[in-house]
C-alpha positions as CSV (number, residue, x, y, z in Angstrom):
1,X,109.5,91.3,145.1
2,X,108.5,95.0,144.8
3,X,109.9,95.4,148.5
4,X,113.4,94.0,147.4
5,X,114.1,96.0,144.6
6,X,113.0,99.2,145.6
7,X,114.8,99.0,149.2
8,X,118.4,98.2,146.7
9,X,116.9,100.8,143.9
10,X,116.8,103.1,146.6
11,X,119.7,102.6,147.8
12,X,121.8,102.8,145.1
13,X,119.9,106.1,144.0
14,X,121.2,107.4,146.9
15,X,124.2,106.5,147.0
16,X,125.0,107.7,143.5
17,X,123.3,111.0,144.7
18,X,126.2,111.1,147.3
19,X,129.4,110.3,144.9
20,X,128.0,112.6,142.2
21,X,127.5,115.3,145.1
22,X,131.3,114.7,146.5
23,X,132.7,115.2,142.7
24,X,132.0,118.9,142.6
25,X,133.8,119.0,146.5
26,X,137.1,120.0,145.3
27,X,135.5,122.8,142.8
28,X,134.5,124.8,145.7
29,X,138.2,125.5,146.5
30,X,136.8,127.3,150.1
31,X,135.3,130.2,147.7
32,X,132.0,131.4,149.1
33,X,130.7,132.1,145.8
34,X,131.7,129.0,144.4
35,X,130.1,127.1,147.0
36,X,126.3,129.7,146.9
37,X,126.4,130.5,143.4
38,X,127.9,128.1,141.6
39,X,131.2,130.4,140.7
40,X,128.3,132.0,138.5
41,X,129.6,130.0,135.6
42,X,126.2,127.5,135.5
43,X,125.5,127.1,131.5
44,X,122.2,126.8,130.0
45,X,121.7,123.1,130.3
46,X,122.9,122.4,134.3
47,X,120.8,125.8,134.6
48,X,117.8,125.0,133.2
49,X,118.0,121.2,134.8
50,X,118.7,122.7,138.4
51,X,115.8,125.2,138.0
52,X,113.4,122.4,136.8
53,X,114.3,120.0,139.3
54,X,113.6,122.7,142.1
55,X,110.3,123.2,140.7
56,X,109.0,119.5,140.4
57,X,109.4,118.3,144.2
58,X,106.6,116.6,146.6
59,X,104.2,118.2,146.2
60,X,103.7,118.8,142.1
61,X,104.0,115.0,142.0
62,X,102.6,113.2,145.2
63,X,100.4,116.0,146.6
64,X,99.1,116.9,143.0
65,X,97.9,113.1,142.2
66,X,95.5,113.2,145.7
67,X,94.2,116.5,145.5
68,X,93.7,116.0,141.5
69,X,91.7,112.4,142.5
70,X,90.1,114.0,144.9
71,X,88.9,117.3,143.5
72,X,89.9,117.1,140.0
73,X,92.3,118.2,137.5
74,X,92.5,121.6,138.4
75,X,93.1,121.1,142.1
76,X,96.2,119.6,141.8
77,X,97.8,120.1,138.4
78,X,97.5,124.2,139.6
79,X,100.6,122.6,141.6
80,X,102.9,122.3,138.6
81,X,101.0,124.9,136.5
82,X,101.3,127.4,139.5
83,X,105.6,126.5,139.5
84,X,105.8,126.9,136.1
85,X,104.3,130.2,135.7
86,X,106.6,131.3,138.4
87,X,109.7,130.6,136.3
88,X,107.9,131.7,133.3
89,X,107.2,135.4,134.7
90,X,110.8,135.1,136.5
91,X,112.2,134.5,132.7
92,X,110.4,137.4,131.2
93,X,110.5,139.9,133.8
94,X,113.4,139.4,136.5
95,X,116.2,137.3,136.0
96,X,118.1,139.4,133.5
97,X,118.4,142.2,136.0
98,X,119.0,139.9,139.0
99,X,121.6,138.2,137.3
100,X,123.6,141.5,136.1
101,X,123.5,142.7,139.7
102,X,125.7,139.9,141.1
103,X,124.5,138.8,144.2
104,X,124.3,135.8,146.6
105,X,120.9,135.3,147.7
106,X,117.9,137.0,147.4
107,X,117.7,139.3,150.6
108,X,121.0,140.9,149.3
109,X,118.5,142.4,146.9
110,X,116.1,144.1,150.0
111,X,119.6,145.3,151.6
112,X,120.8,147.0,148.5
113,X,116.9,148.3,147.6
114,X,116.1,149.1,151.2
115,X,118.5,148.6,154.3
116,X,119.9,146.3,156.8
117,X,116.3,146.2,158.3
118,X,114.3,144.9,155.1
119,X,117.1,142.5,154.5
120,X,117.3,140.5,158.0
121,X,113.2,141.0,158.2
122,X,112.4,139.2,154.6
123,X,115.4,136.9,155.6
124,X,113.9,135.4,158.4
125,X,110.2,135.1,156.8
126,X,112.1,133.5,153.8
127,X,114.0,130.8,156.2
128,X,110.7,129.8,158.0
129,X,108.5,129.1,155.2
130,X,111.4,126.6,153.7
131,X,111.8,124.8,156.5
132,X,108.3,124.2,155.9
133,X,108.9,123.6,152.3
134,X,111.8,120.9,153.6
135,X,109.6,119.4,156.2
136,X,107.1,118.2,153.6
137,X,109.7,117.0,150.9
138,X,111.0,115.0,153.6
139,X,107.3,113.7,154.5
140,X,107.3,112.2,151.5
141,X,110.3,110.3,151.5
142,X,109.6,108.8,155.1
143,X,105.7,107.6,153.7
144,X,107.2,106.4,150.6
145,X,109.4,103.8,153.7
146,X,107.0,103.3,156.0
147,X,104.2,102.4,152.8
148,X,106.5,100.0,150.9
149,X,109.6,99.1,152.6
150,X,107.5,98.7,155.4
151,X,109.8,100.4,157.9
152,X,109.8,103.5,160.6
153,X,108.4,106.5,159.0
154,X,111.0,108.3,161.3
155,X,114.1,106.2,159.4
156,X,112.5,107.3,156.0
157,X,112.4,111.0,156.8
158,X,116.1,110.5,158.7
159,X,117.6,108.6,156.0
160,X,116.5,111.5,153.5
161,X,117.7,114.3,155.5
162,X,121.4,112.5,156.0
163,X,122.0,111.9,152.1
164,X,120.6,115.5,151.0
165,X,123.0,116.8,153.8
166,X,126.2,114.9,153.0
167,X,126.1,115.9,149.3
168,X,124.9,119.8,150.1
169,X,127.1,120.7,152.6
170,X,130.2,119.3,151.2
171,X,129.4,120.7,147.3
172,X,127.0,123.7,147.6
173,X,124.7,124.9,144.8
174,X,128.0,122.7,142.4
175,X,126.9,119.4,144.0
176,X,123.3,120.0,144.0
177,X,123.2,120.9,140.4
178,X,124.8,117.9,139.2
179,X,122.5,115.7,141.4
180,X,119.8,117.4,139.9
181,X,121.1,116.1,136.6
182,X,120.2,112.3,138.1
183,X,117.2,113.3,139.5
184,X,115.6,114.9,136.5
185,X,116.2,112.0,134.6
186,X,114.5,109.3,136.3
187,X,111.2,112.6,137.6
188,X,111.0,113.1,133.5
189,X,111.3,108.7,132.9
190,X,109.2,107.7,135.8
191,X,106.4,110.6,134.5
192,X,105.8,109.3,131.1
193,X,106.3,106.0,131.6
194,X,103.6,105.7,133.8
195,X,101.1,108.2,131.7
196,X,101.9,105.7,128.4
197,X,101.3,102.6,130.8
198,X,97.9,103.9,131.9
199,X,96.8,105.1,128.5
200,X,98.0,102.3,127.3
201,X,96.2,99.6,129.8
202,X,93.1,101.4,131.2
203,X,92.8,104.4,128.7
204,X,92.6,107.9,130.2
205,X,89.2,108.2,131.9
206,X,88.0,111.1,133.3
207,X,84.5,111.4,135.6
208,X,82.5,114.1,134.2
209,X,83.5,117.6,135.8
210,X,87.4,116.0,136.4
211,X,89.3,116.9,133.5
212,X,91.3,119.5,132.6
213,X,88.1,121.2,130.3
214,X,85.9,120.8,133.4
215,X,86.5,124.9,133.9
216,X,83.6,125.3,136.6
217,X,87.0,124.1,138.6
218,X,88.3,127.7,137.9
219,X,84.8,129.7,137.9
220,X,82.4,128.6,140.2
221,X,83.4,128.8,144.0
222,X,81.4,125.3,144.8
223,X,83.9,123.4,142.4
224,X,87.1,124.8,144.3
225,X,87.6,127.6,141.9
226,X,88.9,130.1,145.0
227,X,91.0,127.6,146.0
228,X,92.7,126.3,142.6
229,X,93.2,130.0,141.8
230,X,94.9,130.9,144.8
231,X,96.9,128.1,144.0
232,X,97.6,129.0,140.6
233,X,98.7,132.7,142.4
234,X,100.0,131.8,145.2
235,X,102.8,130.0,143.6
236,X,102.6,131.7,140.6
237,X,103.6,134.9,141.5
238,X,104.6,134.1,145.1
239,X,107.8,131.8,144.4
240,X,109.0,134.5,142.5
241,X,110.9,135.9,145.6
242,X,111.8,131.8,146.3
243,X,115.4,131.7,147.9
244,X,115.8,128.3,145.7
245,X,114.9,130.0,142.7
246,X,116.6,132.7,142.6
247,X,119.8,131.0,144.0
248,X,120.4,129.7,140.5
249,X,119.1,132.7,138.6
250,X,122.5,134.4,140.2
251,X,124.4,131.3,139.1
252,X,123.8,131.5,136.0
253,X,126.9,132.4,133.8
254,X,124.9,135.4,132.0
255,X,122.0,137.3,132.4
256,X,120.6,135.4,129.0
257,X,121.5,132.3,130.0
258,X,119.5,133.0,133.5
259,X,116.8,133.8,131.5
260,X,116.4,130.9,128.8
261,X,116.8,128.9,131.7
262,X,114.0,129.9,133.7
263,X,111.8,129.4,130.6
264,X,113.2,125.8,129.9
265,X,112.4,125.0,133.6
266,X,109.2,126.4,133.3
267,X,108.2,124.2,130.0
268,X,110.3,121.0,132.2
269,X,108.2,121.6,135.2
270,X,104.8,121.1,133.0
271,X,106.2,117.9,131.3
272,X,106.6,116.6,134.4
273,X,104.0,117.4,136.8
274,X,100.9,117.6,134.5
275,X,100.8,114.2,133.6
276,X,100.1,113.2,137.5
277,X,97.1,115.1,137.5
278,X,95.9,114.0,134.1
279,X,96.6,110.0,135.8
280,X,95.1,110.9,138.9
281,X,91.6,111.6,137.5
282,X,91.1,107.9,136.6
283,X,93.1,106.4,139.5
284,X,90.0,105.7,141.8
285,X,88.4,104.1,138.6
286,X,91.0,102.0,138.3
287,X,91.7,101.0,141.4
288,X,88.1,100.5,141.7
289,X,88.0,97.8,138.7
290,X,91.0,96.1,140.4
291,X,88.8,95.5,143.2
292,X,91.7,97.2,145.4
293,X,90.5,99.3,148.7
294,X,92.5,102.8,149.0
295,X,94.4,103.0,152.5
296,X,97.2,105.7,151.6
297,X,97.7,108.0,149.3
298,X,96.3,107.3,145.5
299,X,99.1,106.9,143.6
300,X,100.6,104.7,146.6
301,X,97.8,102.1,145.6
302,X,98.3,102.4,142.4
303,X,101.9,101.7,141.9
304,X,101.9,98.4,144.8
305,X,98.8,97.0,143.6
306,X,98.4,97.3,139.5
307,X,101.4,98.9,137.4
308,X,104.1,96.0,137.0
309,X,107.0,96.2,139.3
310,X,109.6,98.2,136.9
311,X,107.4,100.8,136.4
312,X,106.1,101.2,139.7
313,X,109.8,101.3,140.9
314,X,111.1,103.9,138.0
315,X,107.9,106.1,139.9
316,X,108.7,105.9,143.3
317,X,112.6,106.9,142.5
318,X,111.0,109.5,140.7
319,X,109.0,111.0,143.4
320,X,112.3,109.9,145.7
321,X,114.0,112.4,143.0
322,X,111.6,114.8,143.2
323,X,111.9,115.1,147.0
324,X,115.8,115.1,146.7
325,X,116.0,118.3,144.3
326,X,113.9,120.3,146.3
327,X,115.1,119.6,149.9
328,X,118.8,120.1,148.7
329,X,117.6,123.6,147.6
330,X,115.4,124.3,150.2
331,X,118.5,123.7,152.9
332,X,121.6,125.6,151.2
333,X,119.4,128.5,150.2
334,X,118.2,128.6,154.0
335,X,121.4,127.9,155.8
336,X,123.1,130.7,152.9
337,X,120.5,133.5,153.9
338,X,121.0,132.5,157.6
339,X,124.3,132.9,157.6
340,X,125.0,135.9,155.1
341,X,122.2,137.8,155.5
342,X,120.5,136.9,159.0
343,X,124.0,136.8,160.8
344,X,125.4,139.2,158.7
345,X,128.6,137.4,157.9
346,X,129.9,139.3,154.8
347,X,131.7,137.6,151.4
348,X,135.0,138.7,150.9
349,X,137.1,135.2,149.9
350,X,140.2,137.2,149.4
351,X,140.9,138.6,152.8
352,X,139.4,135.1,154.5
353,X,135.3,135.8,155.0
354,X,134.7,133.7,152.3
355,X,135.9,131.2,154.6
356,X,134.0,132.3,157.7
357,X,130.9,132.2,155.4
358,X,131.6,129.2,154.1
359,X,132.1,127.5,158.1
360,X,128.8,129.5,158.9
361,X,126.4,128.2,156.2
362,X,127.5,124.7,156.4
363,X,126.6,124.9,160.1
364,X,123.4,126.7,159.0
365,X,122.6,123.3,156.9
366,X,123.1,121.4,159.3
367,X,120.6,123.2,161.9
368,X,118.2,123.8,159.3
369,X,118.2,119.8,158.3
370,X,117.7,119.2,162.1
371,X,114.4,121.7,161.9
372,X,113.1,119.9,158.5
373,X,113.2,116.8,160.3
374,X,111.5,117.9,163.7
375,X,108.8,119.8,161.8
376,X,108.6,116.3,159.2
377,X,108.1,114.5,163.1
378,X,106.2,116.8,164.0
379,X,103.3,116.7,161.3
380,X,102.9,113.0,161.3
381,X,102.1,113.2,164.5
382,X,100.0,115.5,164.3
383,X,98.5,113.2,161.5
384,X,98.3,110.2,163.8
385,X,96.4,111.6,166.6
């Protein structure tokens, strides 16, 4: 029954993901910066709701429940905690200034800091770390097939790539903000619904040294504590410089708008991505008392073989969503930097290089999806032998 409804659920998620990405088609008009930035009209709602949605992806949902089950609290909610931060410091301390400078991705800032150089050097380091970033959003959607819909891993991760590229490359930053809209909807529904559900049935247990006041997790060295902080820092104060993030810090229609927006995102990406590791804790007891033996991922287990069918379905779109937001991000701002900064193709929509730009990124996107997918191949391969 599960199987049914989830391969239609999905469906129609995607589909809707396509026809709301189409809509904001015709608002590109062939402008460059309509198509990068948005027109750098975004108000404070689609701002804040794009900015979230890039924050919550794969891993602050479905790589924070296993390492949280595994390790504890700390271990995986330093995930969401870490992206939050991120857009918390980004609110306080940068996106004012970015915004008023009027750019179109973020190695126009090393060009106009540094040179030509700095620019095409952080560029390149920038597009291979997302296509990493892709690559595992995609992972996702192809085990989230393969484990319930019981098809080809390789169709999952295919069929992904396809929708987030047909909606991306025809609407830009426009399109993906207004699919991120959908998406972090059902991320926020499918979150709390399944924390009430758990409190609700099982209660939320937590094994001694597991919880979130368990702070050997973050002290002592033999409880993960170097590895949960460089977390916490790594994403912290590394995603600051994230071509996704900052993409919609230029849209933004004013520099104060750029910046309430980052802090709303920050405060989404907690509501959203905390509760995982908070359920994750207690997953193994509670598989454990259902008698059901682990063979995938955690919160995989839990959602076939305990939570009813509507909620376990409202999840799995949620985590679906999660993986949508980010890998729409993750390709435009790669294929944007590619082709503006990398090949050096310059925005000037009055004279016809807004065009040219235009012809280059979407080409970009469609190279860069090609990479996601190889590298998504690629690592469950690696996985299988």
């Amino acid at each position: 029954m599960l199987d049914l409804l989830l391969f239609w659920s999905i469906f129609i998620f995607l589909l809707i993901n396509i026809g709301v990405g189409l809509l904001a088609t015709d608002a590109i008009r062939e402008s460059s910066v309509n198509y990068l930035v948005a027109g750098r009209k975004l108000a404070l709602p689609l701002a804040a709701t794009t900015l979230m949605a890039q924050s919550v992806d794969a891993n602050a949902t479905l790589g924070n429940t296993d390492l949280s089950a595994e390790f504890g609290f700390w271990a995986g909610a330093s995930l969401p905690i870490g992206l939050s931060l991120c857009l918390l410091m980004t609110g306080l301390f940068f996106a004012k200034p970015l915004n008023k400078m009027k750019l179109l991705t973020l190695p126009d800032f090393y060009r106009v800091r540094y040179n030509r150089r700095t620019e095409v050097s952080a560029s390149i380091v920038m597009v291979l770390s997302f296509s990493f970033l892709l690559a595992g959003n995609l992972v996702a959607g192809g085990y989230i097939f393969n484990f319930f819909l019981n098809t080809n891993y390789s169709i999952g991760v295919i069929a992904i790539a396809a929708i987030v590229l047909a909606y991306t490359i025809s609407g830009g930053l426009l399109a993906v903000a207004y699919t991120d809209i959908v998406q972090v909807i059902i991320a926020t529904a499918g979150t709390l619904t399944l924390l009430i559900f758990v409190a609700l049935q099982f209660g939320i247990e937590i094994p001694s040294g597991m919880g979130p006041f368990a702070l050997e997790q973050l002290s002592d060295p033999a409880a993960g504590a170097f590895v949960n902080w460089a977390t916490l820092l790594a994403l912290g104060l590394g995603d600051i410089v994230a071509i996704d993030f900052m993409a919609r810090v230029f849209a933004a229609k004013n520099p104060q708008t750029a910046q309430k927006a980052c802090l709303l995102g920050s405060l989404g990406t907690l509501i959203v991505g905390v509760p995982y590791a908070l359920i994750a804790v207690g997953t193994p007891s509670i598989l454990a008392q259902a008698g059901v033996a682990t063979d995938g991922p955690v919160l995989f287990n839990l959602l076939r073989d305990v939570t009813p069918a509507p909620i376990s379905l409202m999840v799995i779109l949620s985590i679906v969503a999660a993986s949508l937001s980010t890998a729409d991000g993750a390709i435009l701002g790669t294929a944007s930097v590619m082709a503006h900064n990398v090949l050096g193709i310059a925005h000037t929509d009055e004279n016809g290089g807004g065009n040219r730009l235009l012809l280059a990124t979407r080409t970009m996107a469609v190279v860069i999806t090609l990479m996601g997918v190889f590298l998504a191949q690629g690592y469950f391969i690696l996985m299988k032998t």
